[in-house]
Backbone bond lengths (Angstrom), bond angles and torsions (degrees), N, CA, C in turn:
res aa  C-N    CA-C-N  psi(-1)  N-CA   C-N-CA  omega(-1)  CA-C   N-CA-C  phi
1 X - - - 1.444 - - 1.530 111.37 -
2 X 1.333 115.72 54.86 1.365 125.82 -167.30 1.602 90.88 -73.04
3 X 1.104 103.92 -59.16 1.803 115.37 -168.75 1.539 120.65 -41.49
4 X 1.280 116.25 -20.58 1.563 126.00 -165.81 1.367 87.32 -84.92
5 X 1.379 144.43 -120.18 1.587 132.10 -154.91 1.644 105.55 -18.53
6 X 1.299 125.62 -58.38 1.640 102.24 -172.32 1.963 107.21 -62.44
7 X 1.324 108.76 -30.51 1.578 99.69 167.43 1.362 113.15 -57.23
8 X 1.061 128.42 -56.20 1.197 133.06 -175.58 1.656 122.15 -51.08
9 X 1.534 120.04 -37.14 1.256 153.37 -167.18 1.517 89.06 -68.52
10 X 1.876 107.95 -62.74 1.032 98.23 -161.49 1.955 116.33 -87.39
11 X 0.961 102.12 -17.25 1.335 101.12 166.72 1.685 123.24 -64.01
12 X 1.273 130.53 -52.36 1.112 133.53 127.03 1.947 128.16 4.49
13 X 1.144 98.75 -55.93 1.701 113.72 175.77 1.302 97.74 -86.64
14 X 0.975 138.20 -23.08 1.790 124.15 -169.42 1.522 116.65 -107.39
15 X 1.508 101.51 -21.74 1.222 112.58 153.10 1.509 132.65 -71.99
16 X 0.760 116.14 -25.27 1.632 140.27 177.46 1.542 105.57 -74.80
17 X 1.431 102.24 -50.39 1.304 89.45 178.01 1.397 134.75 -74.12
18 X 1.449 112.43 -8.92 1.462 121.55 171.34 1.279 116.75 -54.54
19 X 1.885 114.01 -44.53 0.936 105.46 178.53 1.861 139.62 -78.56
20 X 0.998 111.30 134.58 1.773 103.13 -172.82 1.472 109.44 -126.79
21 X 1.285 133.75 152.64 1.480 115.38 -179.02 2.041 76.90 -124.76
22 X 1.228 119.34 161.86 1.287 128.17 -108.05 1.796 85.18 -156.28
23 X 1.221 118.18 -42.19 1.898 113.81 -176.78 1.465 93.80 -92.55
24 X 0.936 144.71 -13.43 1.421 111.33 175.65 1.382 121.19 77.07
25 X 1.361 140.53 -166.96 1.371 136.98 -165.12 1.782 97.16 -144.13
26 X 1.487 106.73 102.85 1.465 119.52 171.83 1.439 115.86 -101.02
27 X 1.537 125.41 -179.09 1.405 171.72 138.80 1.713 99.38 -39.91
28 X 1.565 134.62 109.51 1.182 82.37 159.13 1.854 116.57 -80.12
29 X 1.166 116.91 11.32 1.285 115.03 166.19 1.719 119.25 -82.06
30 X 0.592 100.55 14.50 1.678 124.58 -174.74 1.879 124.68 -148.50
31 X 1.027 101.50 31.25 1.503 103.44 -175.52 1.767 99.39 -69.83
32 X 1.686 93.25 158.17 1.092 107.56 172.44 1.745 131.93 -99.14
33 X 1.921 92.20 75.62 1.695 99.78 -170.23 1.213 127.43 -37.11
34 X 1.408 106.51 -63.81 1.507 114.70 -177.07 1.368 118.54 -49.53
35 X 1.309 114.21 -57.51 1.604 116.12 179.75 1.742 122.31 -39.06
36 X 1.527 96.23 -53.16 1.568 119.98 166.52 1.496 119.25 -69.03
37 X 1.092 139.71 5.08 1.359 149.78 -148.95 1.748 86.53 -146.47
38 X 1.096 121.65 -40.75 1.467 112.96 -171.61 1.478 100.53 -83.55
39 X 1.452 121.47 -68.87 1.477 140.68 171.84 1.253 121.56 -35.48
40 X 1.108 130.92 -42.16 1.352 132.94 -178.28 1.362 120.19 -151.34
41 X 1.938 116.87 16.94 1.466 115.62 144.51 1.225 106.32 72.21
42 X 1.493 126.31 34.81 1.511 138.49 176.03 1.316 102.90 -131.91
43 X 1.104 103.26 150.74 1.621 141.01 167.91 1.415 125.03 -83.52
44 X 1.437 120.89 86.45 1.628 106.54 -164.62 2.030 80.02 -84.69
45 X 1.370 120.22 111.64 1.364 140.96 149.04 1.364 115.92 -45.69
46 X 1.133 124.16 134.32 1.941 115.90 166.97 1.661 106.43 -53.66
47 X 1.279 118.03 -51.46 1.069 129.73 144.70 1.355 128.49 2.36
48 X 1.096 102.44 -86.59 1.718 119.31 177.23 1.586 108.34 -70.94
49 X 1.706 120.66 -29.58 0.959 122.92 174.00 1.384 113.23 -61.12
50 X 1.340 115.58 -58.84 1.549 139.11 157.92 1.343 107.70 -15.64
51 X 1.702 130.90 -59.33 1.281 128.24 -139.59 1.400 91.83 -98.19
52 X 1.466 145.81 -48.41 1.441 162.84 154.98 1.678 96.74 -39.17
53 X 0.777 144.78 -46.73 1.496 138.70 -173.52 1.959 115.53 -70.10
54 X 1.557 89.25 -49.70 1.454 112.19 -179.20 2.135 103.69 -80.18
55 X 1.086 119.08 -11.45 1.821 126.92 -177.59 1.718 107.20 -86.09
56 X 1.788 92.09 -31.69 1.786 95.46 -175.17 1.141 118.09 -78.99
57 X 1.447 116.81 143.71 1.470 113.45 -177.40 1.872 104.15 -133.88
58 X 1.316 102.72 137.04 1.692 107.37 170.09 1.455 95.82 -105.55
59 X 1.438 103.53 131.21 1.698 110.90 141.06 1.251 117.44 -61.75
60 X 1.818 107.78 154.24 1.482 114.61 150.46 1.117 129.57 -66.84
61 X 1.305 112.89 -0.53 1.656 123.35 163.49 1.133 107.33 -75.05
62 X 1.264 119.11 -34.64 2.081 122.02 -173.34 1.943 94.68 105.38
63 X 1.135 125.32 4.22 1.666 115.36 160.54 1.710 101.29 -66.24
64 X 1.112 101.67 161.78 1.615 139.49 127.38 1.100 158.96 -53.71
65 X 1.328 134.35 127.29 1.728 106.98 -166.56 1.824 89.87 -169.14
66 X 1.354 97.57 -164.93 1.745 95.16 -174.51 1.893 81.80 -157.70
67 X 1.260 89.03 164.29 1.998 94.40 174.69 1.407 92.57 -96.54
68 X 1.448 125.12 176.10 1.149 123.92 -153.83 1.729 90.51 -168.71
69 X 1.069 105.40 -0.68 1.867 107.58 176.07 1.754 100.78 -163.50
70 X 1.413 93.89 178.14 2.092 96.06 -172.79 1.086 89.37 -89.05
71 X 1.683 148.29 -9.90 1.392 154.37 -155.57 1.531 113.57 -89.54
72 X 1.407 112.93 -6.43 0.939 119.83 -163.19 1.661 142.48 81.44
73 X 1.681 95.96 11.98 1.557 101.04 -173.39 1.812 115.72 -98.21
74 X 1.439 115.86 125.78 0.907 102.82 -167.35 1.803 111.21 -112.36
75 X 0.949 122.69 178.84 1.592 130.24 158.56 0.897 141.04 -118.38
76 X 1.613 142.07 118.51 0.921 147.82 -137.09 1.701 105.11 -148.49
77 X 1.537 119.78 174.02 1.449 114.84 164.23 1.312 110.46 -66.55
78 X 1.811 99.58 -166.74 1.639 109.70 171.60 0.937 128.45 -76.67
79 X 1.259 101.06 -36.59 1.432 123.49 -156.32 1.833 97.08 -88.08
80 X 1.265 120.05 -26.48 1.622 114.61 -174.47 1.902 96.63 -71.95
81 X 1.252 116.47 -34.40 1.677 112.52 169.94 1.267 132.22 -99.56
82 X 1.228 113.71 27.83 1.388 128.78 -166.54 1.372 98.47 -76.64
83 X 1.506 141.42 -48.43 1.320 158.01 -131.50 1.712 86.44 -107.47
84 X 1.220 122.34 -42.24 1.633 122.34 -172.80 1.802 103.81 -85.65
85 X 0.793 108.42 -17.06 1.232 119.31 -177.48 1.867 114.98 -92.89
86 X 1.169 104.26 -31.01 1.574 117.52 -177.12 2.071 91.75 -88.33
87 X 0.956 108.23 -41.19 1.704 119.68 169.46 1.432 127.97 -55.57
88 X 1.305 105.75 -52.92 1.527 120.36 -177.75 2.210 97.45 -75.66
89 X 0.977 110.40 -31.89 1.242 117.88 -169.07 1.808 109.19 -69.54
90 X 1.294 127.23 164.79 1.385 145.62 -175.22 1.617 117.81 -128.21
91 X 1.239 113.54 173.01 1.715 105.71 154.18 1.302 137.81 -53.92
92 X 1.486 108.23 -28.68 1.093 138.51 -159.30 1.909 101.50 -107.84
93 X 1.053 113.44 -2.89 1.385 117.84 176.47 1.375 132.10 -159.02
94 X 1.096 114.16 81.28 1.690 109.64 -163.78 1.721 100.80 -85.73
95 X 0.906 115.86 105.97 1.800 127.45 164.54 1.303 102.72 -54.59
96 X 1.271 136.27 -59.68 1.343 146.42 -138.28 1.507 93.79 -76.05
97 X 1.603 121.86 -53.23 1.204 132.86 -178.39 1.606 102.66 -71.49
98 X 0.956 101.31 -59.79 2.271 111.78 177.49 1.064 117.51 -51.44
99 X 1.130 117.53 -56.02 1.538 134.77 -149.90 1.914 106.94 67.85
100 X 0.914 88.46 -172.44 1.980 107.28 179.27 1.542 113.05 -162.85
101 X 1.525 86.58 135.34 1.838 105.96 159.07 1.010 120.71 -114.18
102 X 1.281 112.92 136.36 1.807 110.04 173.86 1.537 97.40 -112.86
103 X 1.625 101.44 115.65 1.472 112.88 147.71 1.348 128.74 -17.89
104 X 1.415 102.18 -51.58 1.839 107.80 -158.16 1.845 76.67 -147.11
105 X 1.485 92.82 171.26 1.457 129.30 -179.36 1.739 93.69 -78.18
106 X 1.318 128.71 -34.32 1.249 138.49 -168.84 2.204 97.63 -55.22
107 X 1.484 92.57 -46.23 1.225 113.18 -148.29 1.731 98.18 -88.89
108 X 0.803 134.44 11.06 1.718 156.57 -156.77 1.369 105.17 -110.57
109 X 1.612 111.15 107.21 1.620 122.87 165.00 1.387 117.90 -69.31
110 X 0.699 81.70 133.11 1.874 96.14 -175.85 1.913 99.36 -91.52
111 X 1.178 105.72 122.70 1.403 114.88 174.54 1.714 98.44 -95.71
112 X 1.503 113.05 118.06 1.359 131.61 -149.53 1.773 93.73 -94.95
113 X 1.357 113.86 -31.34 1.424 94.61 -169.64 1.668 117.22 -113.70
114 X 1.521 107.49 11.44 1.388 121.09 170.53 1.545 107.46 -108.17
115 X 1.464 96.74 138.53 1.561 117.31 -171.15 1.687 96.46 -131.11
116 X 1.553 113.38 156.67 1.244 113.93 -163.98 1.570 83.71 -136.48
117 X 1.656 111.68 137.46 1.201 134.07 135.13 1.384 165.92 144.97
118 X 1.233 110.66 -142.05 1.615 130.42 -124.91 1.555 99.32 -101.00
119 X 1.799 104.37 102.43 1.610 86.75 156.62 1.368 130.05 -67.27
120 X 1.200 106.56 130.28 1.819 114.13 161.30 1.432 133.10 -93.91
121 X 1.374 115.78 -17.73 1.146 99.13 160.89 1.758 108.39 -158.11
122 X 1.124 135.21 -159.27 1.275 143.87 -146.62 1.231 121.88 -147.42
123 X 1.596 131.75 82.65 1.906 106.93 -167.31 1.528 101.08 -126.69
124 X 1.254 140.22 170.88 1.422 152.56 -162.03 1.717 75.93 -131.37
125 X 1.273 104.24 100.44 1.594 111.65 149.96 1.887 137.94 -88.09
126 X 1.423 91.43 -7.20 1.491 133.89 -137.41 1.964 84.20 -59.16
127 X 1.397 129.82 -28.49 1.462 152.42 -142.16 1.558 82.68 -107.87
128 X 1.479 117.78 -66.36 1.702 110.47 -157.26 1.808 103.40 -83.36
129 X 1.650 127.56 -3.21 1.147 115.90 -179.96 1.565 99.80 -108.67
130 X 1.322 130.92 -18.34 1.131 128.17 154.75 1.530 129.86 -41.05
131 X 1.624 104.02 -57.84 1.623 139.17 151.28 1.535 97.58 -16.44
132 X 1.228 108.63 -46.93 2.050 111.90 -150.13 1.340 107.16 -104.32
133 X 1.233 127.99 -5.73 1.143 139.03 155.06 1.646 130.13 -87.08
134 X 1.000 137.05 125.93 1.660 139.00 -176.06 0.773 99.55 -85.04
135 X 1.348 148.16 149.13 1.573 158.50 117.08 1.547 100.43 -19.38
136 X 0.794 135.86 -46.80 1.308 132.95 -167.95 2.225 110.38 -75.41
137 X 1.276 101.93 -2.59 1.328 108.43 165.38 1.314 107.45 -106.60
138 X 1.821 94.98 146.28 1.452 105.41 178.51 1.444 107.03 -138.30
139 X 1.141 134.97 145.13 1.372 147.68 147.49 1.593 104.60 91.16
140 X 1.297 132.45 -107.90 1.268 149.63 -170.08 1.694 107.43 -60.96
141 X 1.478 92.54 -57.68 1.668 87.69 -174.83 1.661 111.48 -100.05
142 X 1.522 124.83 11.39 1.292 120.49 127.77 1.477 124.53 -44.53
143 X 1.558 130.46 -63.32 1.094 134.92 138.53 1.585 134.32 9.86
144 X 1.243 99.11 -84.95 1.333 117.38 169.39 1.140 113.64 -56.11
145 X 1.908 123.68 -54.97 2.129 109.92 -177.26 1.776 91.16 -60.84
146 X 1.490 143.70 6.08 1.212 103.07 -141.76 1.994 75.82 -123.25
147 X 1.829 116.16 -24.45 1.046 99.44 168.97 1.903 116.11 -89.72
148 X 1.004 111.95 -8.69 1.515 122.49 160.77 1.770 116.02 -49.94
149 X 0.599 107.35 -43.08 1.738 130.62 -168.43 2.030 101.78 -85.47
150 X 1.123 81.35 -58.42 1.822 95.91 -178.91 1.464 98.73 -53.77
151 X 1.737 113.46 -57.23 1.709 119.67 -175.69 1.874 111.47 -50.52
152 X 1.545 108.99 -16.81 1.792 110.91 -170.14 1.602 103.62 -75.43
Protein backbone atom coordinates (compact mmCIF):
# COMPACT_ATOMS: atom_id res chain seq x y z
CA UNK A 1 0.00 0.00 0.00
CA UNK A 2 2.79 2.25 -1.05
CA UNK A 3 0.27 4.36 -3.14
CA UNK A 4 -2.08 5.52 -0.26
CA UNK A 5 0.14 8.40 1.51
CA UNK A 6 1.04 9.80 -2.04
CA UNK A 7 -2.96 9.47 -2.61
CA UNK A 8 -3.55 11.01 0.30
CA UNK A 9 -0.71 13.80 -0.19
CA UNK A 10 -2.24 14.46 -3.25
CA UNK A 11 -5.72 14.79 -2.43
CA UNK A 12 -4.92 16.99 0.38
CA UNK A 13 -3.16 19.59 -2.22
CA UNK A 14 -6.13 19.75 -4.52
CA UNK A 15 -8.34 20.20 -1.95
CA UNK A 16 -6.66 23.00 -0.44
CA UNK A 17 -6.52 24.57 -3.35
CA UNK A 18 -10.18 25.11 -3.83
CA UNK A 19 -10.15 26.96 -1.02
CA UNK A 20 -9.32 30.90 -1.31
CA UNK A 21 -10.42 33.64 1.07
CA UNK A 22 -11.08 36.52 -1.31
CA UNK A 23 -10.71 40.16 1.08
CA UNK A 24 -7.31 40.09 1.54
CA UNK A 25 -5.55 41.94 4.45
CA UNK A 26 -6.40 45.87 4.71
CA UNK A 27 -5.95 49.33 6.65
CA UNK A 28 -8.96 49.83 8.40
CA UNK A 29 -8.00 53.30 7.23
CA UNK A 30 -7.71 52.03 3.89
CA UNK A 31 -10.40 49.50 3.35
CA UNK A 32 -11.29 48.22 0.20
CA UNK A 33 -14.93 49.98 -0.48
CA UNK A 34 -15.61 49.36 -3.83
CA UNK A 35 -14.66 45.77 -4.02
CA UNK A 36 -16.91 45.13 -0.83
CA UNK A 37 -19.68 47.42 -1.95
CA UNK A 38 -19.73 45.61 -5.33
CA UNK A 39 -19.35 41.87 -3.94
CA UNK A 40 -21.50 41.75 -1.24
CA UNK A 41 -23.62 45.14 -1.43
CA UNK A 42 -22.35 46.62 1.95
CA UNK A 43 -21.30 49.74 3.17
CA UNK A 44 -18.08 49.56 5.20
CA UNK A 45 -19.42 53.07 7.27
CA UNK A 46 -16.61 55.01 9.27
CA UNK A 47 -18.95 54.03 11.69
CA UNK A 48 -18.98 50.45 11.36
CA UNK A 49 -15.36 50.86 10.56
CA UNK A 50 -15.04 52.65 13.91
CA UNK A 51 -16.92 49.93 15.93
CA UNK A 52 -14.74 46.69 14.45
CA UNK A 53 -11.48 48.61 14.91
CA UNK A 54 -12.27 49.79 18.54
CA UNK A 55 -13.90 45.56 19.43
CA UNK A 56 -10.26 44.19 18.37
CA UNK A 57 -7.92 43.42 20.83
CA UNK A 58 -4.02 42.21 20.59
CA UNK A 59 -2.34 40.61 23.47
CA UNK A 60 1.14 41.27 24.67
CA UNK A 61 1.62 37.83 23.87
CA UNK A 62 0.80 38.69 20.04
CA UNK A 63 -2.91 36.64 20.36
CA UNK A 64 -6.14 37.97 19.33
CA UNK A 65 -9.36 38.38 20.77
CA UNK A 66 -12.52 40.73 20.38
CA UNK A 67 -14.53 42.28 23.61
CA UNK A 68 -17.62 40.57 23.93
CA UNK A 69 -19.28 42.98 26.70
CA UNK A 70 -18.80 47.06 27.63
CA UNK A 71 -17.07 45.41 30.87
CA UNK A 72 -14.29 44.67 29.23
CA UNK A 73 -14.49 40.89 28.67
CA UNK A 74 -13.13 39.60 25.73
CA UNK A 75 -12.75 36.21 23.67
CA UNK A 76 -10.14 34.74 22.41
CA UNK A 77 -8.74 31.02 21.55
CA UNK A 78 -7.19 28.45 23.93
CA UNK A 79 -4.26 28.40 23.11
CA UNK A 80 -3.78 32.55 23.31
CA UNK A 81 -4.58 31.80 27.41
CA UNK A 82 -3.08 28.76 27.91
CA UNK A 83 0.23 30.35 29.49
CA UNK A 84 -2.16 32.69 31.89
CA UNK A 85 -4.02 29.98 32.78
CA UNK A 86 -1.05 27.43 33.54
CA UNK A 87 0.18 30.81 35.74
CA UNK A 88 -2.82 31.84 37.55
CA UNK A 89 -3.20 28.05 38.48
CA UNK A 90 -1.62 25.99 41.75
CA UNK A 91 -1.28 22.30 42.79
CA UNK A 92 -4.34 22.39 44.09
CA UNK A 93 -5.98 23.83 40.90
CA UNK A 94 -5.18 23.25 37.45
CA UNK A 95 -7.44 25.74 35.22
CA UNK A 96 -5.78 24.64 32.14
CA UNK A 97 -6.93 21.00 32.80
CA UNK A 98 -10.45 22.34 34.76
CA UNK A 99 -11.17 25.28 33.33
CA UNK A 100 -13.11 28.03 35.62
CA UNK A 101 -16.30 30.04 36.01
CA UNK A 102 -16.74 32.98 37.83
CA UNK A 103 -20.18 33.54 39.11
CA UNK A 104 -19.71 37.26 39.51
CA UNK A 105 -16.96 39.72 38.31
CA UNK A 106 -16.12 39.62 42.20
CA UNK A 107 -15.02 36.01 41.60
CA UNK A 108 -12.68 36.72 38.37
CA UNK A 109 -8.76 36.10 38.32
CA UNK A 110 -7.03 38.63 37.06
CA UNK A 111 -4.15 37.38 34.81
CA UNK A 112 -1.38 39.86 36.21
CA UNK A 113 1.07 39.69 33.40
CA UNK A 114 -1.19 39.91 30.23
CA UNK A 115 -2.27 43.28 28.98
CA UNK A 116 -4.60 43.73 26.00
CA UNK A 117 -4.46 46.14 23.13
CA UNK A 118 -6.69 48.38 21.48
CA UNK A 119 -5.96 50.47 18.52
CA UNK A 120 -7.58 53.84 18.71
CA UNK A 121 -6.68 55.55 16.12
CA UNK A 122 -4.85 55.66 12.67
CA UNK A 123 -2.25 58.43 11.32
CA UNK A 124 0.12 58.46 8.06
CA UNK A 125 3.20 59.96 9.70
CA UNK A 126 5.22 58.76 6.80
CA UNK A 127 5.60 63.05 5.64
CA UNK A 128 6.58 64.36 9.34
CA UNK A 129 9.30 61.38 9.95
CA UNK A 130 10.63 61.77 6.56
CA UNK A 131 10.73 65.72 7.47
CA UNK A 132 13.22 64.50 10.47
CA UNK A 133 15.51 62.80 8.59
CA UNK A 134 18.25 64.60 6.14
CA UNK A 135 19.25 63.08 3.06
CA UNK A 136 22.49 63.59 4.12
CA UNK A 137 22.06 60.63 6.83
CA UNK A 138 22.73 57.20 6.15
CA UNK A 139 22.43 53.90 7.85
CA UNK A 140 22.65 53.89 11.76
CA UNK A 141 22.04 57.44 12.41
CA UNK A 142 19.25 57.54 9.77
CA UNK A 143 17.83 55.17 12.29
CA UNK A 144 18.25 56.99 15.20
CA UNK A 145 16.63 60.81 13.73
CA UNK A 146 13.96 58.32 12.58
CA UNK A 147 13.52 56.53 16.16
CA UNK A 148 14.00 60.04 17.86
CA UNK A 149 11.11 61.52 15.98
CA UNK A 150 8.90 58.26 16.30
CA UNK A 151 9.75 58.59 20.45
CA UNK A 152 7.92 62.60 20.10
Amino acid sequence: MKLRPLFVTLAALFAGSALRADEGMWLYSAPPRAQIKAKYGFDLTEAWLAHVRLSSVRFNSGGSASFVSGDGLVITNHHVGADSLQKMGSKDKNYLRDGFYAKSAAEEIKCNDLEVNVLQSIEDVTARINAAVPATLTGSDAALARRKIIAE
